[in-house]
VOKOLNU-470351 format. One record per residue (C-alpha): x, y, z; residue number from 1. Coordinates in steps of 0.5 Angstrom, whole numbers, plus 500, padded with zeros to 3 digits. Last residue first. Example, Ala and Ser with C-alpha at 12.3 -4.5 7.8 and 13.67 -1.06 7.14 Angstrom:
// residues 2
[rec [527,498,514],2]
[rec [525,491,516],1]
//
This chain:
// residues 444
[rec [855,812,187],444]
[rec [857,819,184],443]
[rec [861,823,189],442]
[rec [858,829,189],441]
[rec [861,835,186],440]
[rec [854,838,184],439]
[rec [855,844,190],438]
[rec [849,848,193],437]
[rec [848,856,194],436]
[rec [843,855,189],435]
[rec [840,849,191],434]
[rec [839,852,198],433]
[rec [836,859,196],432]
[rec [831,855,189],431]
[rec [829,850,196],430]
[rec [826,855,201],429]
[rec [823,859,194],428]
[rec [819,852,194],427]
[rec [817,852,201],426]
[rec [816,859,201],425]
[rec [812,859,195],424]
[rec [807,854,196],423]
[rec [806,855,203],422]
[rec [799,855,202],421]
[rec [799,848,199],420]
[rec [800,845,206],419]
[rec [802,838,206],418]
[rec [809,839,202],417]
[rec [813,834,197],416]
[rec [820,835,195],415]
[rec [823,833,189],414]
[rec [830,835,187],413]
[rec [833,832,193],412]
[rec [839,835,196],411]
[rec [845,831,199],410]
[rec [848,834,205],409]
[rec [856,834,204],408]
[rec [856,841,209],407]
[rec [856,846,204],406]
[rec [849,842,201],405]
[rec [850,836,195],404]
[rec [847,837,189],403]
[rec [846,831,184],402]
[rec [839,831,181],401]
[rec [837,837,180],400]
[rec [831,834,175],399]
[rec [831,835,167],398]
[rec [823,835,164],397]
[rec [825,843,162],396]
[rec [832,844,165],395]
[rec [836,845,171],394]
[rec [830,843,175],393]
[rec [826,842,183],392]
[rec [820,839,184],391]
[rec [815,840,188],390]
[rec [809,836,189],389]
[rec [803,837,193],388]
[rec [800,833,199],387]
[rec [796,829,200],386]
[rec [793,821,199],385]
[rec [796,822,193],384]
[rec [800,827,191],383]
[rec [797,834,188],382]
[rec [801,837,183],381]
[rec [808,839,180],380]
[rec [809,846,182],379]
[rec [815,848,179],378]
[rec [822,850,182],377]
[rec [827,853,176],376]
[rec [835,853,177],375]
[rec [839,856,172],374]
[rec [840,862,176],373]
[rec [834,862,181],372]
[rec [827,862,178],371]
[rec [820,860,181],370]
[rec [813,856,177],369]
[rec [806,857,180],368]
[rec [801,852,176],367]
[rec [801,848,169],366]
[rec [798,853,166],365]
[rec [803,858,168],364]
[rec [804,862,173],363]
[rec [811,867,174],362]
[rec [816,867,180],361]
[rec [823,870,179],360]
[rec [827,869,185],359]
[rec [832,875,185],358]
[rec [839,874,187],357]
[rec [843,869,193],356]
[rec [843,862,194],355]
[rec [845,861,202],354]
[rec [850,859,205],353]
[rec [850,856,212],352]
[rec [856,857,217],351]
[rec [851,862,222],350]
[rec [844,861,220],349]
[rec [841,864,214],348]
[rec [835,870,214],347]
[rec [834,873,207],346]
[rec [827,869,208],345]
[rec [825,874,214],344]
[rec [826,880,209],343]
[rec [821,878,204],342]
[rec [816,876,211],341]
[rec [817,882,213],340]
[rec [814,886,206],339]
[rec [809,880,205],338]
[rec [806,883,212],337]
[rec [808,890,210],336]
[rec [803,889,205],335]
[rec [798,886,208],334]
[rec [798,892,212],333]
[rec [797,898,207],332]
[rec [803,901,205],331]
[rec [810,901,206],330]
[rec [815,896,211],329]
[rec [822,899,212],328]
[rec [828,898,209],327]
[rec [836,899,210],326]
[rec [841,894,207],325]
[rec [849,895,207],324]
[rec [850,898,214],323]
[rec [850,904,218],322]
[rec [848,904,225],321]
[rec [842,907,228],320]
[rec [844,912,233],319]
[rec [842,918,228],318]
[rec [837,916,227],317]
[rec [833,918,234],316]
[rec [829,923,231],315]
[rec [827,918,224],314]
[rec [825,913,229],313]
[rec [820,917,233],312]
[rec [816,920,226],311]
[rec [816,912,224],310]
[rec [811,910,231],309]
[rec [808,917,229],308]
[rec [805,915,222],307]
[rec [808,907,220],306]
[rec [813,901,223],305]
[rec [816,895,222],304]
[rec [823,897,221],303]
[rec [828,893,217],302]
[rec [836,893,218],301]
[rec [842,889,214],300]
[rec [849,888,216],299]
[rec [849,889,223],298]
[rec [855,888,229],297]
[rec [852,890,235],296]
[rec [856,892,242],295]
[rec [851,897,243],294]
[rec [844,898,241],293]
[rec [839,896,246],292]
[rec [843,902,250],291]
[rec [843,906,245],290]
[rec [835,905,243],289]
[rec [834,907,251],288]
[rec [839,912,250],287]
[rec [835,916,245],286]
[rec [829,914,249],285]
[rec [832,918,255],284]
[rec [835,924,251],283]
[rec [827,925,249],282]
[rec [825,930,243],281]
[rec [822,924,239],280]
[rec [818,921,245],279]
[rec [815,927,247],278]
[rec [813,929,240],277]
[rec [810,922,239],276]
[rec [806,922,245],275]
[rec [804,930,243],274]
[rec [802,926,236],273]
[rec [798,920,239],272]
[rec [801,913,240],271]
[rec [796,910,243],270]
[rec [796,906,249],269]
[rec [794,898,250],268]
[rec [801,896,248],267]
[rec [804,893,254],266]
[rec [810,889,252],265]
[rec [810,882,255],264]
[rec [816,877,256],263]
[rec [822,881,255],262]
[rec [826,878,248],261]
[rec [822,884,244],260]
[rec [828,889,248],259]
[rec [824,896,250],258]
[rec [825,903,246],257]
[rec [819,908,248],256]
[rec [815,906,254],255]
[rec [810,909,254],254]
[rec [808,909,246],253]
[rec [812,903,245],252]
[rec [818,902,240],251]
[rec [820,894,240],250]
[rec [826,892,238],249]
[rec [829,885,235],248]
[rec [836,884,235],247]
[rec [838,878,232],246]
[rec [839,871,234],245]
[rec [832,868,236],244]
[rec [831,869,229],243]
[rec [834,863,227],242]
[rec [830,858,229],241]
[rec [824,861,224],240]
[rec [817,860,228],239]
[rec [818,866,232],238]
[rec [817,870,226],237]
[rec [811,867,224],236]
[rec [809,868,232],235]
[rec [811,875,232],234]
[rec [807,877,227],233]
[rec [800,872,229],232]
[rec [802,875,237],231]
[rec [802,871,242],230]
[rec [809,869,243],229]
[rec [812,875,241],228]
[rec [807,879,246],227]
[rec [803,885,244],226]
[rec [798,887,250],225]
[rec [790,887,250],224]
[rec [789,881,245],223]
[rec [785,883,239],222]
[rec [790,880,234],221]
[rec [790,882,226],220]
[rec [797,880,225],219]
[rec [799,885,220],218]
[rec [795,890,224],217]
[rec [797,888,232],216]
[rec [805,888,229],215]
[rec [804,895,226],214]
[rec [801,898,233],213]
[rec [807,894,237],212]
[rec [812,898,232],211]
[rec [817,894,230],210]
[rec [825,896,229],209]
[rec [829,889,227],208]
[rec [836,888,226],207]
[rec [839,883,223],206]
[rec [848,882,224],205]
[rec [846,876,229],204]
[rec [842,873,224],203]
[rec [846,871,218],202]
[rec [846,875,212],201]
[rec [843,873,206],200]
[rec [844,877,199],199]
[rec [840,883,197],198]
[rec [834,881,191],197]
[rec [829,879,196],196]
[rec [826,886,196],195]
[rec [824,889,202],194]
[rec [822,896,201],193]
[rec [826,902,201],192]
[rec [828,907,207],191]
[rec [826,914,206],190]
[rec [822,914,212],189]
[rec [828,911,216],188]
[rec [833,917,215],187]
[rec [838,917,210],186]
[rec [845,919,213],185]
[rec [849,925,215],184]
[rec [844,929,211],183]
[rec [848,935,209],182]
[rec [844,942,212],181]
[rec [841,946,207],180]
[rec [845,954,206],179]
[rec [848,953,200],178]
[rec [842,950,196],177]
[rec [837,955,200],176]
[rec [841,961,196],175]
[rec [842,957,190],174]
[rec [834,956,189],173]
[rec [832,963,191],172]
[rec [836,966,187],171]
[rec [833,962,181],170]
[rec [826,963,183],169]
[rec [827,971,184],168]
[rec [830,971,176],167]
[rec [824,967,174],166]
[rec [820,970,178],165]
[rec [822,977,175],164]
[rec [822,974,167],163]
[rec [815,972,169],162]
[rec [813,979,170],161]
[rec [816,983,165],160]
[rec [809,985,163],159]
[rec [807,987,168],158]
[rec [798,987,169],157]
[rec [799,978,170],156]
[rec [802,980,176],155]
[rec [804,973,180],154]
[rec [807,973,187],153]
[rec [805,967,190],152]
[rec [798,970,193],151]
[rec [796,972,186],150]
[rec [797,965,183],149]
[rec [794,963,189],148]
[rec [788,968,186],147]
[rec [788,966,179],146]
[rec [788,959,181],145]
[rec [782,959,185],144]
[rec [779,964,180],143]
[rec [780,959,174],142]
[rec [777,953,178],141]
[rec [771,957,181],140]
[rec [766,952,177],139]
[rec [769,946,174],138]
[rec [772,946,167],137]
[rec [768,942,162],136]
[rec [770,938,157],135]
[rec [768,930,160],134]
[rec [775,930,161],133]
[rec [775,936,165],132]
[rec [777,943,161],131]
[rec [784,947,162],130]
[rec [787,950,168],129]
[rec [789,956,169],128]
[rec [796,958,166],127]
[rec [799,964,167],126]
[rec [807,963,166],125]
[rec [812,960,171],124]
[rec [817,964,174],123]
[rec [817,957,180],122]
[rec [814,961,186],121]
[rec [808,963,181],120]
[rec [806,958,178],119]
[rec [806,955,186],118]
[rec [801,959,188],117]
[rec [797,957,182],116]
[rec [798,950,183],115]
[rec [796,951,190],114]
[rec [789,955,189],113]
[rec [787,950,184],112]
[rec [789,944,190],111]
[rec [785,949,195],110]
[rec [778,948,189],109]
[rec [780,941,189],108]
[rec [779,940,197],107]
[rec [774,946,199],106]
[rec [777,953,199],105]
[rec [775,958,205],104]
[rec [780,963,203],103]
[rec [785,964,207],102]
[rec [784,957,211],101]
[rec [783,953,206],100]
[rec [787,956,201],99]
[rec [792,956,206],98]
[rec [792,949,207],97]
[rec [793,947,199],96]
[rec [799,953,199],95]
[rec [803,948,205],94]
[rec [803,942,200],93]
[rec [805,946,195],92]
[rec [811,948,200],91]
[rec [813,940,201],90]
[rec [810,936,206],89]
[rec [814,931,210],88]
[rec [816,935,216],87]
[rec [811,931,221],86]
[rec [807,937,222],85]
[rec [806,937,214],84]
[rec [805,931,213],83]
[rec [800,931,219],82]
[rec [796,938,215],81]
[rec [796,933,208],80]
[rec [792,928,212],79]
[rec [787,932,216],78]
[rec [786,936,209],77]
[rec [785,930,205],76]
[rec [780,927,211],75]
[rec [776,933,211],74]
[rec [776,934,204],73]
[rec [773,926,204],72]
[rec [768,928,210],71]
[rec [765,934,207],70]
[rec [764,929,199],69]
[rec [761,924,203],68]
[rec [756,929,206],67]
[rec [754,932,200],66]
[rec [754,926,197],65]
[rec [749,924,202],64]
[rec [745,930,201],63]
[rec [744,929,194],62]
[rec [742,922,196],61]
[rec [737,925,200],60]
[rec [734,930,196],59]
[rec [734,926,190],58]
[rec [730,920,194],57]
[rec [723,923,194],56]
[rec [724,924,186],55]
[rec [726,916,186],54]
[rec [720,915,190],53]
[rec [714,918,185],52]
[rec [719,914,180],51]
[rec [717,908,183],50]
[rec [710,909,184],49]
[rec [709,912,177],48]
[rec [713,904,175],47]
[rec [707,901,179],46]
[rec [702,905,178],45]
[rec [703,904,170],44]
[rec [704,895,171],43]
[rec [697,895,174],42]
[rec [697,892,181],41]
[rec [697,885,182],40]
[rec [704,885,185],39]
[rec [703,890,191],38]
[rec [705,897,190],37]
[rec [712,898,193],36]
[rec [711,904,199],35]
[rec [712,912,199],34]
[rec [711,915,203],33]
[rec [713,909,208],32]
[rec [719,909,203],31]
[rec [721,916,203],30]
[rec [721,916,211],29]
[rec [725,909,210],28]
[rec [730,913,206],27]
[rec [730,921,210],26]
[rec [731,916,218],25]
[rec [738,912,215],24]
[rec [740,918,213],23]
[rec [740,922,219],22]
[rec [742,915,222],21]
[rec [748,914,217],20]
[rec [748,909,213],19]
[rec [752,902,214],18]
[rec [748,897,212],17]
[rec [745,897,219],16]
[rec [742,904,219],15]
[rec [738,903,213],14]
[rec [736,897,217],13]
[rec [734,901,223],12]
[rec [730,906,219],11]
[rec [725,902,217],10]
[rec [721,903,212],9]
[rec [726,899,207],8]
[rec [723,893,212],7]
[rec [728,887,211],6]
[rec [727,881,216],5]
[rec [723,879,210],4]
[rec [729,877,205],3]
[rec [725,875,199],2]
[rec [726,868,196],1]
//
């Protein structure tokens, strides 16, 4: 059936499929001109109709990409301008900028403008830009780039042009070699992901720094302050006995560095750029992240957190302690989320081993299958009335019958689990204990 709560001539449904007022108003104004003819019309009126509405609509859809292609220059240049504030943009990144503000270049044209600066910065030859895929080369392409080549120092009139830049290139290399700082440490925005292929290490020697922005994402919570008991991320940390034991920070945007065992953190501020500047620069968050710090043995840190938040960190490296595993979250939130719980899952309790190494997880057929040394768990289908089966094998068809914990304690091969969504865990859970397990028990 036709939906009939949508009126095309009406701007307000333009409006709430997501277009812009201003265009929402230019499409329902193409369609009150020019309306469906009704079914019993002659096929030719009908089909000029539609194309009488189509030419109405040229106008307006060109202004939409106009407009859409404004706000994606707009938002690269924003992003590239906060990379380079927070000193992580590269000398290129600085050239897309000055095309931009010298010379009015949009985004790709500035982008031109940059690859021909840098040409001539590195001694490179002129070399503007060949054709697109589809063999045409965009319009002012080669000027943009034959003016950052000029504005980098390129002369293509001299002919032993390339030869001075790379000369000058090379004695500039040396000099800033020579005079660049030594990093005493790798900062946190350097840090890798979280992989599982690092040994366990036990609660008390975990460290972790979460943003309070980062936490209310990957949670996905609306609740106006961040608390360890409410918030989803938290909770899933919560929910591992052990995590009680490791040193877990908050970074607020008002109250800097605070302990995550306080029962409530307000987080409701933003984190803006003159906030995080203020909170990079201050000797009392540095102390505040000392103090949270001392006395603290750690082998294996993870911090939660992007932007300004990370920015903040970096400046107070320095009293982050060194030690075997440093990571940090990347990417989109879900990642992050997955990240977390990665580093989550090399967590052991005082006393307890753990099978160590990389879980090697692949889809067959008959489902979801994980590797650890000789060990491989294997989805074994659903078990009446519910439940899902897992079972854990040495070989093909061969159950890990046997194994015996640190502690004496029996483990058995087949485990069955109620909720399917907590497949992988369960059986990544399973792989670390019969890894870390013995087979000298005592037959019966």
């Amino acid at each position: 059936m036709p939906d009939t709560s949508f009126d095309p001539a009406d701007a307000a449904c333009w409006v709430a499929r997501g277009r812009k007022p201003e265009h929402a108003a230019l499409i329902a104004a193409a369609w009150r001109d020019h309306p469906d003819l009704p079914p019993s019309a002659p096929l030719a009126d009908r089909m000029a109709r539609s194309r009488a509405r189509v030419a109405a609509m040229r106008p307006v859809n060109e202004q939409i990409s106009r407009d859409a292609a404004r706000e994606r220059d707009a938002a690269n240049f924003a992003f590239t301008a906060t990379q380079l504030r927070l000193g992580r943009a590269s000398a290129q990144d600085a050239a897309i900028l000055a095309g931009r503000d010298r010379h009015g270049y949009e985004w790709l044209r500035s982008v031109d403008y940059a690859h021909g600066w840098y040409a001539a910065q590195a001694g490179w030859e002129y070399k503007p830009p060949g054709p697109n895929l589809l063999g045409v080369i965009p319009v002012g392409s080669t000027e943009a780039y034959a003016q950052g080549f000029t504005d980098g120092g390129g002369r293509r009139d001299d002919l032993f042009d390339t030869a001075r830049r790379q000369f000058a290139a090379a004695e500039r290399k040396a000099t800033t070699a020579s005079t660049a700082p030594l990093a005493s440490r790798p900062l946190p925005s350097t840090w890798p992901q979280p992989s599982d292929g690092h040994r366990p290490v036990a609660w008390n020697r975990r460290l972790i720094i979460l943003a309070a922005v980062v936490a209310r994402d990957i949670g996905r919570s609306a609740a106006p302050t961040i608390d360890l008991l409410d918030c989803p991320l938290a909770e899933e940390v919560r929910q591992i006995p052990g995590t009680r034991h490791a040193r877990t920070v908050i970074l607020s945007a008002m109250h800097g560095f605070v302990d995550a065992r306080l029962p409530r953190v307000p987080w409701t501020e933003t984190m803006t750029p003159e906030r995080a500047d203020a909170l990079a620069a201050s000797p009392a968050a540095r102390q505040q992240l000392a103090n949270l710090l001392k006395g603290a043995e750690i082998d294996d840190i993870l911090v939660v957190a992007q932007g300004s938040y990370l920015s903040v960190i970096d400046a107070h490296a320095a009293v982050i302690p060194l030690c075997r595993v440093m990571e940090r979250t990347r990417n989109a939130p879900l990642q992050q989320r997955k990240h977390v719980r990665t580093w989550l899952a090399r967590g052991r309790d005082m006393g307890e081993n753990v099978g160590a190494g990389h879980i090697r997880w692949s889809k067959v057929i008959q489902g979801l299958t994980g590797k650890l040394g000789e060990f491989t768990a294997r989805y074994a289908g659903k078990v009446s009335p519910c439940g899902h089966r897992i079972v854990i094998e040495i070989a093909p068809g061969v159950p890990a019958f046997g194994y015996v914990t640190a502690a004496g304690v029996a483990l058995a091969p087949e485990i069955v689990i109620s909720n399917k969504a907590r497949l992988r865990i369960e059986m990544a859970r399973a792989l670390r204990a019969f890894g870390a397990a013995t087979r000298l028990a005592i037959a019966a």
